[in-house]
MARGU-516142 format. One record per residue: residue number from 1; x, z, y of N, C-alpha, C, O in turn. Coordinates in steps of 0.1 Angstrom, whole numbers, plus 5000, padded with zeros to 4 digits. Atoms other than C-alpha are relative to their C-alpha. Layout:
# MARGU-516142
- seq_nu_nw_nv_cau_caw_cav_cu_cw_cv_ou_ow_ov
- NUM_X_Z_Y_X_Z_Y_X_Z_Y_X_Z_Y .
...
END
This chain:
# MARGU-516142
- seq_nu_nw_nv_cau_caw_cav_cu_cw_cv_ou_ow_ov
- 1_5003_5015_5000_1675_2152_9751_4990_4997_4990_4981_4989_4994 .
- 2_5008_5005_5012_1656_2149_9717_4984_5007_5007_4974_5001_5004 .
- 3_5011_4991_4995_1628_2175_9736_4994_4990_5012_4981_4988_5012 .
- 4_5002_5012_4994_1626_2148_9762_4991_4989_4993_4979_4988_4994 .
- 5_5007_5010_5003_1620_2119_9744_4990_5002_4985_4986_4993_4978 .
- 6_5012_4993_5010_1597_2139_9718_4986_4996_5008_4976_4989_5005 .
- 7_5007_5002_4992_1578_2142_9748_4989_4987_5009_4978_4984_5011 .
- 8_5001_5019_4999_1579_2107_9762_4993_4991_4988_4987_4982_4992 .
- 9_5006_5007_5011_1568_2094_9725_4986_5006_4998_4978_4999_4992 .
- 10_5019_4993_5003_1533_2120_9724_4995_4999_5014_4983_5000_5015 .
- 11_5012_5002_4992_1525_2113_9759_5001_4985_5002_5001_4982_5014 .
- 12_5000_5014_4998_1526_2074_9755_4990_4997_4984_4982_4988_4982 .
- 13_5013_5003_5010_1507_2081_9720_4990_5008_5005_4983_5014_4996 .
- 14_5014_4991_4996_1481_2100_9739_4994_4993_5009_4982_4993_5011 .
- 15_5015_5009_4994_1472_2073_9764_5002_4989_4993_5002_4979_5000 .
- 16_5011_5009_5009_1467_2049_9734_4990_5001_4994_4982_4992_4991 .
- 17_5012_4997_5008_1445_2068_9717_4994_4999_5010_4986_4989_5010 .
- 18_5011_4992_4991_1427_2082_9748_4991_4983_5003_4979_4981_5003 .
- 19_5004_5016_4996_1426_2037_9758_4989_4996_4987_4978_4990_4987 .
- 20_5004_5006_5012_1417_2032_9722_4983_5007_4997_4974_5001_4993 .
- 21_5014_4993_5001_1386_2058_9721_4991_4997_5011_4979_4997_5010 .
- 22_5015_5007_4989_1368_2045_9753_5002_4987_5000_5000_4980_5010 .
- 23_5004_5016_5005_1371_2011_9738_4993_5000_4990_4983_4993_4990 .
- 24_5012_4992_5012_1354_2027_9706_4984_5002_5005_4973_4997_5001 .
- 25_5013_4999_4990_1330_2039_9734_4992_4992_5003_4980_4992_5000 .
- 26_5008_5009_4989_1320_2012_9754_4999_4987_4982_4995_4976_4985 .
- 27_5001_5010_5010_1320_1991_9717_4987_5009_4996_4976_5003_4999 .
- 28_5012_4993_5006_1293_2016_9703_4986_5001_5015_4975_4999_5013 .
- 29_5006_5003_4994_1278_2017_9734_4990_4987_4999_4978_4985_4995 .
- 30_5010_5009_5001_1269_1984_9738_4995_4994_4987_4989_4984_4986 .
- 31_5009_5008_5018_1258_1975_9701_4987_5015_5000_4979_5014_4992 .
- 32_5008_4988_4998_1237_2010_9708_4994_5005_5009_4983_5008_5005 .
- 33_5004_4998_4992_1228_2022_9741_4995_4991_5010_4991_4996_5021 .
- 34_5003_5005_4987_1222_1992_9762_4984_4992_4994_4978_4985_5002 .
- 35_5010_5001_5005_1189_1987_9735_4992_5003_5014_4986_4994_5021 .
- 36_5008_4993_4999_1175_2013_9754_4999_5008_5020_4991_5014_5027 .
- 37_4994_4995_4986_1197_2018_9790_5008_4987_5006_5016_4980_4998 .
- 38_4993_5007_4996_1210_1994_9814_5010_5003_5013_5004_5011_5021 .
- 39_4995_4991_4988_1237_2003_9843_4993_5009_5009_4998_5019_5012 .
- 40_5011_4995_4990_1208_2013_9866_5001_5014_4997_5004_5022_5005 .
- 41_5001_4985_5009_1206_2043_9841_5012_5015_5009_5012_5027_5014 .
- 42_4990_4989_4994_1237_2056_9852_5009_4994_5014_5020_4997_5019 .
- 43_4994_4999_4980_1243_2045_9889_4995_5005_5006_5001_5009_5016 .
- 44_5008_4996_4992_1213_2057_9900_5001_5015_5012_5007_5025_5009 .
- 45_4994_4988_4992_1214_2082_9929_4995_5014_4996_5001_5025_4998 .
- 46_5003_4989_5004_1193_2105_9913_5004_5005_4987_4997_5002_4978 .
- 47_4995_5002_5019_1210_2114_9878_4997_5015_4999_4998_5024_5006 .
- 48_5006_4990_5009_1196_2137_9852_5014_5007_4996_5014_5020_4995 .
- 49_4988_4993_5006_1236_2145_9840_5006_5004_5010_5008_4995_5019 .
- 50_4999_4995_4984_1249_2168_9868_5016_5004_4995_5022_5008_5005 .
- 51_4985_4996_5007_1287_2176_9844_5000_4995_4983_4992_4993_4974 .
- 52_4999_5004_5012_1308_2165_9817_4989_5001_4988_4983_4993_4982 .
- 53_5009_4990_5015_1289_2192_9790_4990_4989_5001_4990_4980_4993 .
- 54_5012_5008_4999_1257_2175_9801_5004_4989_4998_5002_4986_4986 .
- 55_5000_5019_5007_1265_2139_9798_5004_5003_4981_4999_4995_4974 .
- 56_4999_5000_5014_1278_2150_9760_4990_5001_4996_4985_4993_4988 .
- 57_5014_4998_5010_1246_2164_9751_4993_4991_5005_4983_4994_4999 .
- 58_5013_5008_4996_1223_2138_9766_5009_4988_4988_5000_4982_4980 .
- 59_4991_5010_5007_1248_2113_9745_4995_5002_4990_4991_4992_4984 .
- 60_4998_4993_5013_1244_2137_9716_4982_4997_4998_4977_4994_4987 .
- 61_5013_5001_5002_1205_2136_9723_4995_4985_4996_4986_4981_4988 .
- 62_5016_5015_5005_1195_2098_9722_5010_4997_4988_5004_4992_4979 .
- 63_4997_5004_5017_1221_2093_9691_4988_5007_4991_4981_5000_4983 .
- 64_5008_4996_5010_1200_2118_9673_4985_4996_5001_4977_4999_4991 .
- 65_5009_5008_4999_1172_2100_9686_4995_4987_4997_4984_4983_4996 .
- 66_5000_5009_5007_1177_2073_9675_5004_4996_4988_5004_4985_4983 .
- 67_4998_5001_5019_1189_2080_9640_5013_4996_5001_5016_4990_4990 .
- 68_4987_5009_5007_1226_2069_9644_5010_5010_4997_5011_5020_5005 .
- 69_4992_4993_5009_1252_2085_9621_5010_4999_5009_5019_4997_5002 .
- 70_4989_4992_4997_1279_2092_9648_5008_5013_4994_5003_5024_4991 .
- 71_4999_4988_5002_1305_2113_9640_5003_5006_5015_5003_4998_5025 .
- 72_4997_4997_4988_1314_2137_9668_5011_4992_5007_5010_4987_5018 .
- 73_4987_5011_4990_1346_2118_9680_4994_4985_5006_4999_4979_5015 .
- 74_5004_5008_4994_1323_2090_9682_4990_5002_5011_4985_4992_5017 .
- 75_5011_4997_4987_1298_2109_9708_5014_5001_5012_5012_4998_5024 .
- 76_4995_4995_4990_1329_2119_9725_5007_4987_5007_5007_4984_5019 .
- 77_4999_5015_4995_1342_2085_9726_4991_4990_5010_4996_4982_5018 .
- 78_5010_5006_4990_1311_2073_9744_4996_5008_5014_4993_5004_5025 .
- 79_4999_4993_4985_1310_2104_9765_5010_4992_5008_5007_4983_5016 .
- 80_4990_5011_4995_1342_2090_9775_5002_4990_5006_5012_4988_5013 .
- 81_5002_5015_4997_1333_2057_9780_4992_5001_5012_4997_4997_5022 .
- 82_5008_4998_4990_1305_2065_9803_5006_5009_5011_4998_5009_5020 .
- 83_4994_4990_4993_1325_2091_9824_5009_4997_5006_5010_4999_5018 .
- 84_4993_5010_4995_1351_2070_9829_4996_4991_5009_5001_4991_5020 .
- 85_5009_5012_4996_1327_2039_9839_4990_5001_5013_4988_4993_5022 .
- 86_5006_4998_4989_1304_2057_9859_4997_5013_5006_4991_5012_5017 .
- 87_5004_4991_5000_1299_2091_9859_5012_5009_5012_5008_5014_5023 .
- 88_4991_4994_4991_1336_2103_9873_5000_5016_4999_5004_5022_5009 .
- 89_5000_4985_5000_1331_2141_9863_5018_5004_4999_5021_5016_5000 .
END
């Protein structure tokens, strides 16, 4: 019984975090990527990001492109956010 609801209490804190980090996401997102990208970016039929991996590093690429001090939970957070939103990998 206690193995149970061990269970039940880490997978009900695992989709708050997971809700809580592509709200992180799409919050860094738009104070940061919609400078420079607008949905077009990533609906388009032709896309540059062909899997997860890739969409991280292209994520990981215009942060360091643009100078912003993410830490990694915050690239992954936005991976996230976008993968979720439009990507669907």
């Amino acid at each position: 019984m206690k193995t149970i609801s061990a269970f039940i209490l880490i997978s009900a804190f695992s989709a708050s975090a997971s809700a809580a980090d592509i709200k992180n996401g799409e919050a860094l997102h738009q104070d940061n990527c919609i400078k420079c990208h607008d949905s077009s970016v990533y609906t388009r039929e032709v896309k540059r990001v062909k899997n997860l991996p890739g969409l991280g590093k292209q994520v990981r690429f215009c942060k360091d492109n643009l100078g912003l001090t993410w830490f990694d939970d915050e690239v992954e957070d936005v991976t996230d956010y976008l993968n979720s939103n439009y990507y669907h990998f």
